[in-house]
N, C-alpha and C positions, 0 to 999 in steps of 0.2 A: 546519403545524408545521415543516417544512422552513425556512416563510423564514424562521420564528422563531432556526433553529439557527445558519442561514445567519447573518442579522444581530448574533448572540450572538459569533459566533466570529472576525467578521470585528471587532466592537468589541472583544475580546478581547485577538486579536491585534494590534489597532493599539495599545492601550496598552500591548504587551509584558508584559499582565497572566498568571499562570498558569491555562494553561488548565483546567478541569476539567468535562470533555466525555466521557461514556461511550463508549466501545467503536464500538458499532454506530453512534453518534451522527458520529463519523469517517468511520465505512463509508461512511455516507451521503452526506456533506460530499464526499468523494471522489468519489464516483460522479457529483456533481452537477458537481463542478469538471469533471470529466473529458469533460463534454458542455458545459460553458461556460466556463471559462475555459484560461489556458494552460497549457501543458507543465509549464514548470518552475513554476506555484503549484502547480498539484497534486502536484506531486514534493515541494515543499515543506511542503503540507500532509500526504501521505504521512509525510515524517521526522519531522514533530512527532509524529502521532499513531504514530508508534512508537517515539519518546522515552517518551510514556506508556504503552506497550503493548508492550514488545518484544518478548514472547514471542506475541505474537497472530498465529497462521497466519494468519488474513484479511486482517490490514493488510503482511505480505509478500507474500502472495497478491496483493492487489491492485497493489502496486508492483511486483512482474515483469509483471504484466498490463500495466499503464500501461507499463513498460519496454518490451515487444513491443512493445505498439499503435504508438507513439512509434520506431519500428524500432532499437531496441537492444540486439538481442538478449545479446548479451555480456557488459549489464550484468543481464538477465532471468536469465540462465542463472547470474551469481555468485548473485541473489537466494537461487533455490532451493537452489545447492550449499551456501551458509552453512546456511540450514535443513535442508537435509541430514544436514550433517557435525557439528551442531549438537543435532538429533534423533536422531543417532548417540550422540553421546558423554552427551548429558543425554534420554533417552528420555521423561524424565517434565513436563522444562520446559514445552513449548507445550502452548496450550489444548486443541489438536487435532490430529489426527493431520494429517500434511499432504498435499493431495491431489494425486491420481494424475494431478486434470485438469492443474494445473500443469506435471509433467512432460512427459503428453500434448501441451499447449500449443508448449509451448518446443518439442516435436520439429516440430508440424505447423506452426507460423508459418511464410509462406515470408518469407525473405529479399529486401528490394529489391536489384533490382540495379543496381551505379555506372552 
């Protein structure tokens, strides 16, 4: 079923057709880029599926993830604070509460250094 999604999305997107691809269907797309292709599609694919999804903890979740992993922390760390400040003022917007691992995350990544 994967490479089904796979193949759906990648014809999808090559026609600049509207995508309409669930949630977790994303998640997954993600996770798979993330162990086979590069950087910046999976970033790319990130921002689509958050044009469709904005308010989805998971799909910000996973883009500060990708952010760390990818050593940028700075851009990880605005991720969460927009969810933050965001969760703050609109409590009821996202799907889900946002997790604590994230914050965790962001403390414990170490840093490469120059």
């Amino acid at each position: 079923k994967l490479d089904e999604l796979i193949s759906q999305y990648k014809e999808l997107s090559q026609k600049g057709t509207a995508l309409v691809i669930e949630e977790t269907a994303f998640l997954r797309l993600i996770e798979y880029y993330e162990k086979t292709v590069s950087f910046e599609e999976t970033l790319e694919l990130n921002e689509t599926a958050l044009e469709h999804y904005p308010f989805s903890v998971e799909l910000h979740t996973a883009k500060a993830k990708l952010l760390l992993n990818n050593f940028l922390p700075e851009l990880a760390l605005e991720v969460k604070l927009l969810l933050a400040s965001t969760a703050a003022a609109e409590p009821l917007i996202f799907n889900k509460p946002i997790p604590c691992c994230l914050e965790v995350s962001l403390i414990l990544k170490p840093i490469p250094l120059s």
